[in-house]
VMD Tcl script that draws the C-alpha trace (Angstrom):
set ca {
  {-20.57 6.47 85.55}
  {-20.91 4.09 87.89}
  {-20.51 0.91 85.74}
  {-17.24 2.95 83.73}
  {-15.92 3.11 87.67}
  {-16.43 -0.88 87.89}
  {-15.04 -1.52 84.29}
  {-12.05 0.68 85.32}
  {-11.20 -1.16 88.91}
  {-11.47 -4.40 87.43}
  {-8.67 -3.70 84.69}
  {-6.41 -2.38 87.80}
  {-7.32 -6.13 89.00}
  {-6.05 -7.33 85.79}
  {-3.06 -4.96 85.80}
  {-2.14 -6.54 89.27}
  {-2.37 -9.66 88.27}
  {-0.05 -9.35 85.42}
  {2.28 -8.36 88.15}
  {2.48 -11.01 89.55}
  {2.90 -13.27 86.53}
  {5.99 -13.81 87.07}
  {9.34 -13.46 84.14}
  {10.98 -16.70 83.88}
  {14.41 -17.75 86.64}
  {17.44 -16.83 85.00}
  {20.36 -17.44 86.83}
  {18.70 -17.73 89.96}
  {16.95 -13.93 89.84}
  {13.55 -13.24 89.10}
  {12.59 -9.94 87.83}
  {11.57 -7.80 90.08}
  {9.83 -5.19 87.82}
  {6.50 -8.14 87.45}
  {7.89 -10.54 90.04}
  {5.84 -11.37 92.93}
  {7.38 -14.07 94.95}
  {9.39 -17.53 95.45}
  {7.19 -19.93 96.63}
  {7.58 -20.64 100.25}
  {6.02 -23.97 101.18}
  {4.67 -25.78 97.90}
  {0.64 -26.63 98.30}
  {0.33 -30.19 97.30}
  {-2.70 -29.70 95.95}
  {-1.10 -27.43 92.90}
  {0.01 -31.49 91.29}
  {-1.53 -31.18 87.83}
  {-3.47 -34.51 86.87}
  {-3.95 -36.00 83.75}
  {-7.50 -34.94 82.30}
  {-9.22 -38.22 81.47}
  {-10.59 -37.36 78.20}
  {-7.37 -36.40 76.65}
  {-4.18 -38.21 78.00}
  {-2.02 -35.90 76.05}
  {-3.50 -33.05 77.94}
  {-2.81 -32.21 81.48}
  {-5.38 -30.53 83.30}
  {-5.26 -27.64 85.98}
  {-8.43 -28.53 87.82}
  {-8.30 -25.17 89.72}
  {-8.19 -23.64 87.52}
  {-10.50 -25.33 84.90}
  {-7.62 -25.49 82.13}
  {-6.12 -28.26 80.53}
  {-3.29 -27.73 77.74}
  {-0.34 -29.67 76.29}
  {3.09 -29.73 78.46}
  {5.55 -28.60 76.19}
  {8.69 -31.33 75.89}
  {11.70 -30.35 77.86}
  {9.38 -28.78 80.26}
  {8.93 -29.73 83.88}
  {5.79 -29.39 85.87}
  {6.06 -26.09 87.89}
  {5.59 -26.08 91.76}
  {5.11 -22.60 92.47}
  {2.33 -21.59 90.45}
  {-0.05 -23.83 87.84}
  {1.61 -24.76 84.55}
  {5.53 -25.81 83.31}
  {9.12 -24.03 83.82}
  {12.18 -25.11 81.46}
  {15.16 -23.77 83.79}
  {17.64 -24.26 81.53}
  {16.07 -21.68 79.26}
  {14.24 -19.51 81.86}
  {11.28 -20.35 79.68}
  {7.53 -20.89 81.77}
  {3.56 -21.89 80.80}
  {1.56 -20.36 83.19}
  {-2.00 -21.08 83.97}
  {-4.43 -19.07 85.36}
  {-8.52 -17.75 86.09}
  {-9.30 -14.41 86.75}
  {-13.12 -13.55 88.18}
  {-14.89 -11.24 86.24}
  {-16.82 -11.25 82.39}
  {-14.10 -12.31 79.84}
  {-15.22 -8.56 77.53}
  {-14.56 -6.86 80.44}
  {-10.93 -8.31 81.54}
  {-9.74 -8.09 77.76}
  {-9.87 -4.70 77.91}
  {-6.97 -4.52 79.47}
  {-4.88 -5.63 77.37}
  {-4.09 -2.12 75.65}
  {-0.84 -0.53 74.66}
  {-1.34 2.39 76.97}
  {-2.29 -0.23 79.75}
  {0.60 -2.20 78.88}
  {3.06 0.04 78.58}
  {2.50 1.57 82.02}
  {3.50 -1.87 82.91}
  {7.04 -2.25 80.84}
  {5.37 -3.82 78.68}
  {4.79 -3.68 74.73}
  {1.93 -4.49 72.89}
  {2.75 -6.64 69.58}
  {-0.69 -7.82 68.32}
  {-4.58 -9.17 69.55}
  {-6.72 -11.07 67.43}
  {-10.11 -13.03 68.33}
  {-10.26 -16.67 68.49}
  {-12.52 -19.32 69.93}
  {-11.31 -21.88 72.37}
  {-13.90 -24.76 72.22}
  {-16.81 -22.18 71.71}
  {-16.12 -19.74 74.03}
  {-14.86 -16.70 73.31}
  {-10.93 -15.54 73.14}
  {-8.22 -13.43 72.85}
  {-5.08 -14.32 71.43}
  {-2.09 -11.64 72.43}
  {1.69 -11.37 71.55}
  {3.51 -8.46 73.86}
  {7.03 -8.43 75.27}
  {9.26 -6.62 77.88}
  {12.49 -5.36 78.44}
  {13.90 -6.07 82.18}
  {17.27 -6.21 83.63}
  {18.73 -5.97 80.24}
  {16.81 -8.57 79.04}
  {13.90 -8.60 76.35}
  {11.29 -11.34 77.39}
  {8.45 -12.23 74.41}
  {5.38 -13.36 75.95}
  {2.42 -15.19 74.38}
  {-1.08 -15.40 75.62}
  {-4.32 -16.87 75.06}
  {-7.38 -15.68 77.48}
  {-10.90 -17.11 77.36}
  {-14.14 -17.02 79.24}
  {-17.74 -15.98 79.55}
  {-19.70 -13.47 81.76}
  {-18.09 -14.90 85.22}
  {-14.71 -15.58 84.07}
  {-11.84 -15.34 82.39}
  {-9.31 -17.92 81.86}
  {-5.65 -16.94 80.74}
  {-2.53 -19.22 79.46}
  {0.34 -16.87 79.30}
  {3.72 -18.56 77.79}
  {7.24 -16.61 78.18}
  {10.68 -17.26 76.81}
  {13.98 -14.86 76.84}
  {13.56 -13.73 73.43}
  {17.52 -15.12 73.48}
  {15.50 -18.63 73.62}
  {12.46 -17.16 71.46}
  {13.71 -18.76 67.46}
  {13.88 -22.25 69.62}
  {10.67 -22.72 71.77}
  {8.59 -20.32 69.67}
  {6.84 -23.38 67.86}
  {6.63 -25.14 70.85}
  {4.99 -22.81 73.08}
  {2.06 -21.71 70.19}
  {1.33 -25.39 69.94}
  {0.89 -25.27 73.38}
  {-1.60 -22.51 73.30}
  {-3.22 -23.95 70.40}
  {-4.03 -26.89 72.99}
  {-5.72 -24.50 75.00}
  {-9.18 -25.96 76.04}
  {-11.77 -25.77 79.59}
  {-11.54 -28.63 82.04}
  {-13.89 -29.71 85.08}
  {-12.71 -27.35 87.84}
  {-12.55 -28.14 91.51}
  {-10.86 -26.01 93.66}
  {-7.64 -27.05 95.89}
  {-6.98 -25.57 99.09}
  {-4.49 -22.75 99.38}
  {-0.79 -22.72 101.42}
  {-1.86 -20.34 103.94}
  {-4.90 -19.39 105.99}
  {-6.38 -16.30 106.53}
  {-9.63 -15.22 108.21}
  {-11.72 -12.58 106.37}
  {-13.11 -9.54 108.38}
  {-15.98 -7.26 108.91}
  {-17.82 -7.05 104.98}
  {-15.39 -8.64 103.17}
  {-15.24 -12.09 101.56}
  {-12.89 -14.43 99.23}
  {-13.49 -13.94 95.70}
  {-14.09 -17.27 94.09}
  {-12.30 -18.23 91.32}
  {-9.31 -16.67 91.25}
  {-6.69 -19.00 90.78}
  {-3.23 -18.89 90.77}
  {-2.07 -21.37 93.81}
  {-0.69 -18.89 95.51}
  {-3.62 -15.77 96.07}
  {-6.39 -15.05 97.92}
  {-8.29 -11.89 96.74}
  {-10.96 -10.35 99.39}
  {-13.34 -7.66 98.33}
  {-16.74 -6.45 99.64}
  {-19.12 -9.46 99.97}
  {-17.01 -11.64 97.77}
  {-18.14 -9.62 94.94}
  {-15.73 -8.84 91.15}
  {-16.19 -6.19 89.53}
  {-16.01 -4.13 92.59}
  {-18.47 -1.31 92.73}
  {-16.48 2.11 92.83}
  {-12.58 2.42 93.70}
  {-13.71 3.55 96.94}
  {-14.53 0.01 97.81}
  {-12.26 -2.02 99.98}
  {-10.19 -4.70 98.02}
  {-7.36 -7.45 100.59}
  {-5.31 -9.08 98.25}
  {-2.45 -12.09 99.89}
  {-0.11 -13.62 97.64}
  {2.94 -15.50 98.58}
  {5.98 -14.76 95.98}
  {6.78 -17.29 93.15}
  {10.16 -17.94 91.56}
  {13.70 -17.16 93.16}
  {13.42 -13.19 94.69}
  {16.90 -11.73 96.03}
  {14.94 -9.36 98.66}
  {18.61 -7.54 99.94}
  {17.58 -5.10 102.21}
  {13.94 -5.73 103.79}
  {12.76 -2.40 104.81}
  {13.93 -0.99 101.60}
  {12.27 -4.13 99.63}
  {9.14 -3.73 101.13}
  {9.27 0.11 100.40}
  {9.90 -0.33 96.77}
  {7.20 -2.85 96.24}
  {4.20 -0.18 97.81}
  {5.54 2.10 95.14}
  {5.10 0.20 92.03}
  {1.70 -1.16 93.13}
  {-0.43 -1.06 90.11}
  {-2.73 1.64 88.64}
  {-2.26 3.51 91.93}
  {0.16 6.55 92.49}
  {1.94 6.67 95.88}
  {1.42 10.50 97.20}
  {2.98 9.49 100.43}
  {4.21 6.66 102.57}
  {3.03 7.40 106.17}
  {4.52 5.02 108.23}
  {6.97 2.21 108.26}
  {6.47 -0.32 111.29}
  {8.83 -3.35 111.63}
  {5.96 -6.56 112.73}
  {5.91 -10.24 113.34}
  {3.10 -12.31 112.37}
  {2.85 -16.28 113.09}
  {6.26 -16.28 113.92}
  {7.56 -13.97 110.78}
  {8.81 -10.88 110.81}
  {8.93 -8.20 108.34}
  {7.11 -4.44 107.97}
  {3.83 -2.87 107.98}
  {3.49 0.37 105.77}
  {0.69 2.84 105.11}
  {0.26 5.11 102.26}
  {-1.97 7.53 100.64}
  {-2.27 7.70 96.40}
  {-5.03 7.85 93.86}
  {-6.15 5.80 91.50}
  {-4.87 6.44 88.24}
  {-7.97 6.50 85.77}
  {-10.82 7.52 88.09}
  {-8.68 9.85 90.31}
  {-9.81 8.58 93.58}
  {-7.92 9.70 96.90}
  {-7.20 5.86 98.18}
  {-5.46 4.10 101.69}
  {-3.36 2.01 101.24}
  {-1.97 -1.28 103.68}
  {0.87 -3.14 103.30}
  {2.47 -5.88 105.29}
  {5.52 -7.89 103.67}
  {6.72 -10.66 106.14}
  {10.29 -12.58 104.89}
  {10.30 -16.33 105.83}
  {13.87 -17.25 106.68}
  {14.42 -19.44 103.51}
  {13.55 -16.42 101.36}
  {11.24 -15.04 99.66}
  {8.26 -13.05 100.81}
  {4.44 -12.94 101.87}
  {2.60 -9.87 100.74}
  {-0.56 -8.69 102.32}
  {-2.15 -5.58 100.44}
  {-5.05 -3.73 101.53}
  {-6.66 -0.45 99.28}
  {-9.89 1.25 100.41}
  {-10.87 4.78 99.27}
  {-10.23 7.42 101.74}
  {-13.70 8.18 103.00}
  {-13.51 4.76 104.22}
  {-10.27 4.74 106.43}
  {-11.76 4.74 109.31}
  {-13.94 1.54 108.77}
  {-11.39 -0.36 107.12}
  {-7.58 0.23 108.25}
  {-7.94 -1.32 111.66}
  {-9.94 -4.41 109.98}
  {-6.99 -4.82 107.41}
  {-4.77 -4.59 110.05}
  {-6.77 -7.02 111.98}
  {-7.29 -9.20 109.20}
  {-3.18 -9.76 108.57}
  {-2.94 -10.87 112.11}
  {-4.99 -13.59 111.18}
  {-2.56 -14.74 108.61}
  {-1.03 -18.39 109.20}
  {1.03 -20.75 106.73}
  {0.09 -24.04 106.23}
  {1.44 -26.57 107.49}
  {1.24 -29.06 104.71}
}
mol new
graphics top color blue
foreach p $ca { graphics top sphere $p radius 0.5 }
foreach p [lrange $ca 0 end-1] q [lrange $ca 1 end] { graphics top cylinder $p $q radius 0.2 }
display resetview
């Protein structure tokens, strides 16, 4: 029971993840349905470099990847991999902690679908030895149908995932270029680059390593992926990628505690307007469960709005018999928060 608990929080890790990869910029929007997030100061550390033993590669060293930039494409600055504006088109690039078997179970059509999302086809492959998933699956969004093409390998630590997207308006045209650039697909030497905030970690809980995205910091108990039980506390911080039109904040911030993943809302408690390092924004409590196992869960959020746009999103999620312990150290934790300078 208590490793079907683990295998079943770590697939809600995957399902928020997938939130946050974002659809592509068209016409200055970003869909809000998976969109997390304009970036707000670009890390320089997120420069791709050319990997040395294959100049027509370019490697991700964060995230151990290196693959093929597809022609017309320009190297991305809010999150690792290559955007095509013009088209609305993106290659994204990123790791995920936790056993490749156990990640690629999420890729379902039930687990999809709860996400917009439909399932087209997943085959095996190998990606230089290791083992991997190839998946096709689409979604409709603000009128729009996006295709989306994805190759994910790993081993018993971690999973690495290459996700390309194109308005299926755009789809007959960059179809061949995108699969050639997820036939490219192989591992590179990784060496982690410094994120564009800072954030102190509290009490038990510790930065996951390997996750890797450029803009996310994922805390859980001891630093530890799969986490135990859905009881057990889990900080994620992200800072929002593409172009979000936020509108009204308190409503914004309202709407995004709502659709957080594999969780159902029971209740919003409280809505708190807050400023932290200078930003302000809102600070919201809920209670829900989690959807597979059940369990009563807390849940944090703060959402903080930088003046030229965008957001910050600090989440917090502990099982209710834990409240106690852990809302004033999220709470504690978020004051920490502090962007970079650089």
């Amino acid at each position: 029971m208590r490793s079907q608990l683990s295998s079943l929080h770590n697939q809600a890790f995957l399902n928020t993840l997938l939130f946050l990869i974002p659809l592509p910029i068209m016409l200055r929007k970003l869909v809000a349905a998976l969109a997390w997030i304009p970036l707000l100061a670009t890390p320089g550390k997120l420069k791709a470099q050319v990997a040395k033993e294959a100049p027509s590669l370019v490697a991700f060293p964060d995230v151990g990847v290196a693959i093929l930039q597809p022609s017309g494409f320009e190297k991305a600055e809010s999150f690792y991999g290559f955007q095509q504006p013009s088209t609305g088109a993106s290659v994204m690039v990123l790791a995920i902690p936790g056993p490749f078997a156990e990640v690629t179970q999420g890729f379902t059509k039930p687990a999809l679908a709860e996400k917009g999302m439909t399932l087209h086809s997943k085959e095996l492959t190998q990606v230089k030895g290791q083992s991997g998933v190839k998946v096709y699956f689409s979604q409709q969004a603000n009128g729009q149908e996006f295709l989306k093409w994805a190759v994910l390998f790993g081993d018993t630590e971690r999973t690495k995932m290459v996700v390309a997207t194109a308005p299926k308006t755009h789809a007959s045209k960059l179809r061949h270029s995108l699969q050639t650039v997820l036939q490219s697909v192989e591992p590179s030497q990784m060496a982690a680059a410094p994120l564009p905030f800072e954030i102190e970690a509290v009490a038990d809980l510790a930065q996951v390593q390997g996750v890797a995205m450029g803009n996310t910091a994922l805390f859980t108990l001891n630093g530890t992926i799969p986490t135990a039980t859905p009881n057990d506390p889990m900080f994620i911080v992200a800072l929002s990628i593409g172009e979000v039109f936020v509108g009204n904040r308190k409503e914004y911030a309202r709407r995004r505690l709502l659709e957080t993943a594999q969780t159902e809302i029971e209740s919003v408690q409280t809505t708190t307007p807050i400023t932290i390092d200078e930003l302000e924004g809102y600070e919201l409590t809920a209670t829900g469960k989690d959807q597979k196992s059940q369990t009563p869960l807390m849940l944090y959020q703060v959402m903080l709005f930088p003046d030229e746009g965008g957001y910050i999103l600090m989440m917090g999620m502990v099982g209710q018999q834990q409240v106690k312990n852990y809302l004033p150290q999220f709470k504690a934790m978020a004051q920490t928060f502090q962007q970079s300078l650089n």
